[in-house]
C-alpha positions as a printed NumPy array, in Angstrom:
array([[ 65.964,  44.877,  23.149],
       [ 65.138,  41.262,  23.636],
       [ 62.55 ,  42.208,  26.109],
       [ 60.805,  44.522,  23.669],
       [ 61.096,  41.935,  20.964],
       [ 59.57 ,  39.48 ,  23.136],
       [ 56.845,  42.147,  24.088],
       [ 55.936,  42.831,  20.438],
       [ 55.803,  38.728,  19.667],
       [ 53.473,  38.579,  22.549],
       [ 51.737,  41.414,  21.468],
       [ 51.731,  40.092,  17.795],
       [ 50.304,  37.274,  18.902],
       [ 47.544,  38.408,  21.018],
       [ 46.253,  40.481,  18.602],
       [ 45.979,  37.576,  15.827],
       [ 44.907,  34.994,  18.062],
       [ 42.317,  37.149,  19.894],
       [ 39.266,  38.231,  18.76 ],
       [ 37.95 ,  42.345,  20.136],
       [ 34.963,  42.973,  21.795],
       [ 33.084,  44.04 ,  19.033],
       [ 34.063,  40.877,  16.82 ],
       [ 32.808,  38.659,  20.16 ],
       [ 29.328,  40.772,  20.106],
       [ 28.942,  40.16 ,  16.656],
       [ 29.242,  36.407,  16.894],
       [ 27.065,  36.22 ,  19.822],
       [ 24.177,  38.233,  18.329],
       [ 24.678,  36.235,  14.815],
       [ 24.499,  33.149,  17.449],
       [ 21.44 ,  34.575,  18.469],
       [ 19.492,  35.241,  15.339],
       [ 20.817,  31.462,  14.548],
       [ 19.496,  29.918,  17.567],
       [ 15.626,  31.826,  17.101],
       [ 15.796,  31.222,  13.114],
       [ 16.478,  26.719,  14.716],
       [ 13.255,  27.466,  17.276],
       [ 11.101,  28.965,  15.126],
       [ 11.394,  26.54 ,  12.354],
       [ 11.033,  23.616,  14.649],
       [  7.53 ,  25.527,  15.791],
       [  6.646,  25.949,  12.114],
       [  7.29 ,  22.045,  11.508],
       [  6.192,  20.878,  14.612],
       [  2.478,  22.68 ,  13.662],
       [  2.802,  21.045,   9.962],
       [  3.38 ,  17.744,  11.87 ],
       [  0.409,  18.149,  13.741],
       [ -1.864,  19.123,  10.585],
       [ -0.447,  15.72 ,   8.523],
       [ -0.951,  13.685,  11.56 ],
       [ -4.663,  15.354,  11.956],
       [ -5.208,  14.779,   8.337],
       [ -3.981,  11.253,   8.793],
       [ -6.382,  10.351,  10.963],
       [ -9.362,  11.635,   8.75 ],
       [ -8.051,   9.982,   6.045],
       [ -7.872,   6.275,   8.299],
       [-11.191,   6.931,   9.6  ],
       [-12.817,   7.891,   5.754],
       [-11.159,   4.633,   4.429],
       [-12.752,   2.736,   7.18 ],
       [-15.743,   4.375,   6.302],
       [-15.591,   3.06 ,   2.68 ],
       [-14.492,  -0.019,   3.614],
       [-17.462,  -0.681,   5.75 ],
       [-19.865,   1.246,   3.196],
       [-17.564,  -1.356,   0.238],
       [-18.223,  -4.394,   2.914],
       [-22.307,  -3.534,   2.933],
       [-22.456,  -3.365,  -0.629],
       [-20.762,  -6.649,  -1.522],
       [-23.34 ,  -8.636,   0.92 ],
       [-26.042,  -6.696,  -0.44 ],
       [-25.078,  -7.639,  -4.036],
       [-24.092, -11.403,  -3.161],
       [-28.067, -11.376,  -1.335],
       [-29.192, -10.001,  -4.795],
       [-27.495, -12.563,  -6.937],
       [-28.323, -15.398,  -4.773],
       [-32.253, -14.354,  -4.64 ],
       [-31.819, -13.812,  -8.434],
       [-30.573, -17.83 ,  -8.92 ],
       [-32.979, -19.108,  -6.462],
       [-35.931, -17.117,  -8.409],
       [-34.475, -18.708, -11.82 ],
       [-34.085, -22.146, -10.201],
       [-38.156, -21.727,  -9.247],
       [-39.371, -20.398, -13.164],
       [-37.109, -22.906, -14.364],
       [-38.932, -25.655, -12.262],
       [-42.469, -24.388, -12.715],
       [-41.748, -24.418, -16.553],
       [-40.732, -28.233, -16.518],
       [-43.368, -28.545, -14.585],
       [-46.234, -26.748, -16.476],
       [-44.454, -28.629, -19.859],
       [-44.518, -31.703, -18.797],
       [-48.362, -31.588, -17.673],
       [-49.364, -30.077, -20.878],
       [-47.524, -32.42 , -22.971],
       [-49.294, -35.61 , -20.482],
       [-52.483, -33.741, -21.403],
       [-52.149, -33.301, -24.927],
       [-51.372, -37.079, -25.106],
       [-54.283, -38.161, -22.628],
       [-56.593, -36.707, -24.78 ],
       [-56.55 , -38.973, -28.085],
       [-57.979, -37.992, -30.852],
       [-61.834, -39.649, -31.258],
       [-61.94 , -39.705, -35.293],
       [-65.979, -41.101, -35.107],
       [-66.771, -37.817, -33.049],
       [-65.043, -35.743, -35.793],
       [-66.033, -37.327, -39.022],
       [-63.049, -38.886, -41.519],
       [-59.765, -37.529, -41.941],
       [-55.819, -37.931, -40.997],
       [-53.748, -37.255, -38.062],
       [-50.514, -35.154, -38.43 ],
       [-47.429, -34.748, -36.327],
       [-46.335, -31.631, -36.084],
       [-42.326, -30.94 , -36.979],
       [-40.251, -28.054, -36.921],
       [-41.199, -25.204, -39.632],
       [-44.681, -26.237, -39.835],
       [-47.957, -23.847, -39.76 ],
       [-51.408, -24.341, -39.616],
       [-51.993, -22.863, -43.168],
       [-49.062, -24.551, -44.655],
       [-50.779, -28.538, -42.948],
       [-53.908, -27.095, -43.838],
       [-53.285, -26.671, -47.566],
       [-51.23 , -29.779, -47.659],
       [-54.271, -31.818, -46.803],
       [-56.568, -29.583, -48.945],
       [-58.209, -28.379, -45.512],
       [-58.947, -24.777, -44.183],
       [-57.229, -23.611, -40.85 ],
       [-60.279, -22.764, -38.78 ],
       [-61.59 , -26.559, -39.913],
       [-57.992, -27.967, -38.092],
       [-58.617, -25.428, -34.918],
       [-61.926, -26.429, -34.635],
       [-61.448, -30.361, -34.891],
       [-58.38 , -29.832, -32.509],
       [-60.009, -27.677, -29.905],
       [-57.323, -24.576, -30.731],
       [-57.919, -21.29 , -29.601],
       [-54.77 , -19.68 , -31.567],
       [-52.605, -20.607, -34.22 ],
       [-50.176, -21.181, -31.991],
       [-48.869, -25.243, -32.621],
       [-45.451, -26.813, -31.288],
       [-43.321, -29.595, -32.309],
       [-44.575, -33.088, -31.695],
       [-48.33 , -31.912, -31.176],
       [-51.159, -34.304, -32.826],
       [-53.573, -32.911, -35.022],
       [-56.443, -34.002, -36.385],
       [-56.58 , -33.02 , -39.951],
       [-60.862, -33.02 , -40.935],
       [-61.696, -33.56 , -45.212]])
């Protein structure tokens, strides 16, 4: 009896311990599926991988691009504005220039009273007009354009006028 009881342990325990054939099949075939499902997603995300890094590199080489097109623009704006200065700095010179030749001309040229009869000189100041000099010396405006060789009404502060009677 001990040998059967021994028998029946050993059987016992084979049978719990042990897995059957069709328990072993099962587990390699679910290994299977497993081990196909792991290869085919590393496929699938190695071909993603390549399409990000492809993109990457379109994307680095279209920044470049606008970095470059960026670069262009800045020099071609900096030209601009330094053209633009260097054309103000020339009007701004020529204007001194042109003022300061008018103003010597206006002042070489005094006024000869005996070539243009009797009458007063008048400095011009700021908010005067040729009508408003010519009625405060009881005068008509073409009489002051003629006597002061004018060819508008156009006058400017400081400028000597000869004021006929």
């Amino acid at each position: 009896m001990l040998s059967r009881m021994i028998c029946l342990g050993w059987l016992i325990g084979l049978l719990s311990g042990c897995q059957t054939v069709e328990q072993a099949q099962q587990a390699e075939a679910r290994r299977q599926v497993e081990q196909r499902y792991a290869a085919e997603r590393v496929l699938r995300l190695q071909g993603e991988l390549d399409v990000m890094s492809a993109e990457q590199v379109e994307l680095r080489r279209e920044l470049e691009q606008l970095r470059m097109e960026v670069r262009g623009a800045t020099v071609a704006a900096q030209t601009a504005q330094e053209q633009a200065r260097q054309a103000e700095a020339q009007q701004a010179t020529v204007v001194s220039k042109v003022q300061t030749l008018l103003k010597k001309e206006l002042a070489s040229t005094p006024v000869d009273r005996a070539a243009r009869g009797s009458g007063h000189e008048h400095v011009v100041e700021s908010g005067h007009t040729l009508s408003a000099i010519a009625v405060a010396y009881g005068s008509t405006v073409k009489a002051i354009q003629e006597a002061n060789q004018l060819s508008s009404d156009n006058i400017y502060i400081g400028q000597k006028l000869f004021i006929p009677e």
